[in-house]
C-alpha positions in Angstrom: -59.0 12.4 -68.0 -61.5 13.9 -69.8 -59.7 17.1 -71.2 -58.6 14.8 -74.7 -62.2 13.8 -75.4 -63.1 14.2 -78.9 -65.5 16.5 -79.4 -68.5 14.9 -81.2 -68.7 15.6 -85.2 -70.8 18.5 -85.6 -74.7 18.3 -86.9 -75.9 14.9 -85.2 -79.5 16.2 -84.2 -80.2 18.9 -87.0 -83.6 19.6 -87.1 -84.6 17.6 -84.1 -86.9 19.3 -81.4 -85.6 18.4 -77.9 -87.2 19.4 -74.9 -84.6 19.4 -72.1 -86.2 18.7 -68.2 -83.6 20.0 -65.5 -81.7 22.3 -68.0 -80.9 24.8 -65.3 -77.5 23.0 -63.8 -75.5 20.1 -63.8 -75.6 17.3 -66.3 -79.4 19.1 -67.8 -77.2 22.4 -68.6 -74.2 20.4 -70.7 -76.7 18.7 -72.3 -78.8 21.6 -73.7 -75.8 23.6 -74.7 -74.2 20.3 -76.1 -77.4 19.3 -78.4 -78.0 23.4 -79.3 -74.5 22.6 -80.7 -75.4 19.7 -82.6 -78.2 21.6 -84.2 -81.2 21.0 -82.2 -83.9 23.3 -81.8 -84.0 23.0 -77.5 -86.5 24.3 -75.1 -85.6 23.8 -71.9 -87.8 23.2 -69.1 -87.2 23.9 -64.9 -88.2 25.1 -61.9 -87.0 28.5 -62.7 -85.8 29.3 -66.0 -84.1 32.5 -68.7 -86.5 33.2 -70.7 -83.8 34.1 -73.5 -82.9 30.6 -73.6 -87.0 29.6 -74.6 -87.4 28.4 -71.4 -90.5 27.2 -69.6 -91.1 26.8 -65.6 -93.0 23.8 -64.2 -92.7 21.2 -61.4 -92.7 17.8 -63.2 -94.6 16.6 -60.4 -97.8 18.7 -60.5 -99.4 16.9 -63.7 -101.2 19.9 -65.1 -98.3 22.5 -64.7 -96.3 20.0 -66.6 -98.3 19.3 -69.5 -99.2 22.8 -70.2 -95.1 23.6 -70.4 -95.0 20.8 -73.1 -97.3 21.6 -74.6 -96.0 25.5 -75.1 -92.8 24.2 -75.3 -94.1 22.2 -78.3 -95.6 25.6 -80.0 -92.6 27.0 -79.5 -90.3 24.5 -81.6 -93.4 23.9 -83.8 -93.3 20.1 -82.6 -91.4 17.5 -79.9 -89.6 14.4 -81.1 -87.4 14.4 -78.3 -86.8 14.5 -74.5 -83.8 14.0 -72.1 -85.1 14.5 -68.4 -82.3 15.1 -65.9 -84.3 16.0 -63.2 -83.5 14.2 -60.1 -83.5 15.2 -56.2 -80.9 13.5 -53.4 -81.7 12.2 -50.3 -78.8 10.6 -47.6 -80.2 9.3 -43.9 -80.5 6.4 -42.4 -84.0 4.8 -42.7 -84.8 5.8 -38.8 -84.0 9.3 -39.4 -85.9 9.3 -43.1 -89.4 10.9 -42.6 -92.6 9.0 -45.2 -92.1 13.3 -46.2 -88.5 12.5 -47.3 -89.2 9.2 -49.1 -92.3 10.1 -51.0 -90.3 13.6 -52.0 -87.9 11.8 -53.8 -90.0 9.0 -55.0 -92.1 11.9 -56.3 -89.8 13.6 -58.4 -87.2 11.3 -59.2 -90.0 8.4 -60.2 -93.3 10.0 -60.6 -92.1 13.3 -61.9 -90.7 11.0 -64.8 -93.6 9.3 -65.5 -95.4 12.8 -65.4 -93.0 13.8 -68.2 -93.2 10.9 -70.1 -96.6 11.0 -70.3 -96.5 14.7 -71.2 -94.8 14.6 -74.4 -96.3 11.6 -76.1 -98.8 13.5 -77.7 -96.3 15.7 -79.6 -94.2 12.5 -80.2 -97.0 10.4 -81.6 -97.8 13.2 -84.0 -94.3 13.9 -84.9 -94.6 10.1 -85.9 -92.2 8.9 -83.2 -89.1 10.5 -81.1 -86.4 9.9 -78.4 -86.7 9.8 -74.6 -84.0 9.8 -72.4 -84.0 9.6 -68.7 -81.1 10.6 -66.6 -80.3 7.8 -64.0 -77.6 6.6 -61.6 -75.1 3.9 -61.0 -77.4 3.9 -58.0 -80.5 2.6 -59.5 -78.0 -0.9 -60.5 -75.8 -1.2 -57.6 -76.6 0.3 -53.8 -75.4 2.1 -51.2 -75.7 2.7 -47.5 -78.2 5.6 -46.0 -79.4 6.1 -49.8 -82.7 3.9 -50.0 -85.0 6.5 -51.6 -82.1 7.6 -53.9 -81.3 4.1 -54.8 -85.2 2.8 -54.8 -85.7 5.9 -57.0 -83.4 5.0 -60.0 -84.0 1.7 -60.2 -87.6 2.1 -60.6 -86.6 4.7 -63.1 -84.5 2.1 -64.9 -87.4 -0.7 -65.1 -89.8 2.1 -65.6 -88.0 2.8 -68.8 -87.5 -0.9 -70.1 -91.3 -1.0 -69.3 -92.2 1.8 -71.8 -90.0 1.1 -74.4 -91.9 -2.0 -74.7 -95.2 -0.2 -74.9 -94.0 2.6 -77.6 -91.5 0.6 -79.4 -94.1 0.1 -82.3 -95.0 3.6 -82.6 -91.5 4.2 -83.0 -90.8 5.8 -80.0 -87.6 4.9 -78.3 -87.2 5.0 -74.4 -83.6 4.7 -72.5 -81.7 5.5 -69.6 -78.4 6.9 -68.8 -76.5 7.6 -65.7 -71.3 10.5 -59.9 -71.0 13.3 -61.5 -69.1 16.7 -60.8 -72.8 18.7 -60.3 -74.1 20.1 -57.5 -76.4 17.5 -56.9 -73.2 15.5 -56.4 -71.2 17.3 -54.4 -73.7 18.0 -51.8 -73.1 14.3 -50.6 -69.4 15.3 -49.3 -68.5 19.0 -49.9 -70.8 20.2 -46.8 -69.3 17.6 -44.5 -66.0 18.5 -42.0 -64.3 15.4 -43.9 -65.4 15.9 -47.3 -61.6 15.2 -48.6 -62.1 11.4 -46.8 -65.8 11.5 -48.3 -64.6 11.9 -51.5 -62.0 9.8 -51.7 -64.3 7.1 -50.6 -66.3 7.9 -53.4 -63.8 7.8 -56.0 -62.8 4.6 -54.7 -66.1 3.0 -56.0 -65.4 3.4 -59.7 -63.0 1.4 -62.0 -61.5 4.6 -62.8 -61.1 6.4 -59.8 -63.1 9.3 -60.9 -66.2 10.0 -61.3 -67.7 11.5 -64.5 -68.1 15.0 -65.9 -71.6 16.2 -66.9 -70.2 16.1 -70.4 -69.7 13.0 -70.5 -73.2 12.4 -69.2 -74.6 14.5 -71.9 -72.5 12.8 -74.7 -74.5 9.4 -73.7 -78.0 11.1 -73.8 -77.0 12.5 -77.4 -75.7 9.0 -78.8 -79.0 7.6 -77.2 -81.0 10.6 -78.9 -79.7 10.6 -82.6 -79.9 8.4 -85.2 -77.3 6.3 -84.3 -78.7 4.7 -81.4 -82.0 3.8 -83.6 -82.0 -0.1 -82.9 -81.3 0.9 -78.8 -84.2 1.0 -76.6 -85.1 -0.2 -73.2 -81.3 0.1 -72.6 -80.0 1.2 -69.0 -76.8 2.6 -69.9 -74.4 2.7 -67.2 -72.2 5.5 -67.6 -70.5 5.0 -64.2 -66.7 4.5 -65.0 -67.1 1.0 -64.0 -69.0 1.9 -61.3 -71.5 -1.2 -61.4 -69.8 -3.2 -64.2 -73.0 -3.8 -66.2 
């Protein structure tokens, strides 16, 4: 269980600027309050957003509304050498009940939106003389599953997207990775709302090695080891934090 996990030596990312995308819930939450504790200087970045937490709303799928939250974001810290992105949208029908509406939604923000992002902060990046960018994935982008095509589509574009840059920024010492069921809401909505969610979930659980599935902390320890200095010789890397999930 996860209740006898170390906590992680304090200090890995002081004075690091960290823009967190999707800090409002789940696995984008745990990570902002994880690398604030680690000594980060964090903006965070969503939808909706506190404003006491230096916070700034935008869709990562409107291009200009993005980039003008970076870039305030940026004042803000006084620089970006760091991103995690762990926005992501779900999407379970069979593909003659999906709608093109459904499919480009999620292809939009789960794909595109990243891209958007990406593209975002590498100004402040290539000025800072390099940085960290971490997109949040799934087990599904390596392995599939039933009535999930856009979901699954989604992250494994995400994945090779990732590999893809890396090899672009790599010499301007930029690194690019990705990291990826989790206890969210994102992830409960795909049994909890159901009459047998109990038979749902257990069904899910089944799927991974260890019979669980993972914690957002756990999910926000990987995008910190993939953010600090430890990880500088990883890029391109799809790390699946699935509990065995995919066995890659």
């Amino acid at each position: 269980m996860t209740g006898d996990l170390a906590a992680p030596a304090v200090g890995r990312l002081e004075g690091r600027r960290i823009l967190i995308a999707g800090s409002a819930s789940g696995i984008g939450r745990e990570t902002l309050r994880l690398f604030r504790a680690q000594g980060a200087n964090v903006a965070a970045l969503d939808l909706r957003v506190d404003d006491t937490e230096q916070g700034f709303a935008a869709d990562i799928t409107d291009g200009a509304a993005c980039r003008a939250a970076v870039e305030a974001a940026t004042r803000a810290m006084g620089g970006l050498d760091g991103m995690v992105n762990c926005v992501g949208i779900d999407l379970e029908a069979p593909i003659g009940d999906m709608t093109d509406a459904d499919w480009d939604r999620v292809i939009a923000v789960n794909l595109t939106g990243a891209m958007i992002l990406c593209r975002a902060v590498l100004p402040a990046m290539r000025a800072a003389g390099g940085g960290t960018i971490v997109n949040m994935s799934s087990a599904a982008g390596l392995s599939p599953l039933s009535h999930r095509s856009a979901y699954c589509t989604s992250k494994a574009g995400l994945n090779m997207f990732g590999k893809c840059l890396a090899m672009e920024l790599g010499p301007e010492n930029i690194r690019v990775n990705t990291a990826g069921a989790v206890d969210t809401p994102l992830f409960r909505s795909s049994y909890e709302d159901f009459q047998n969610a109990e038979e749902r979930l257990s069904a899910i659980r089944a799927r991974y090695a260890m019979r669980r599935v993972a914690e957002p902390c756990e999910i926000a320890s990987a995008a910190l080891y993939l953010t600090e200095a430890g990880s500088s010789y990883v890029t391109g890397a799809a790390l699946a934090v699935d509990g065995g999930r995919s066995f890659h």
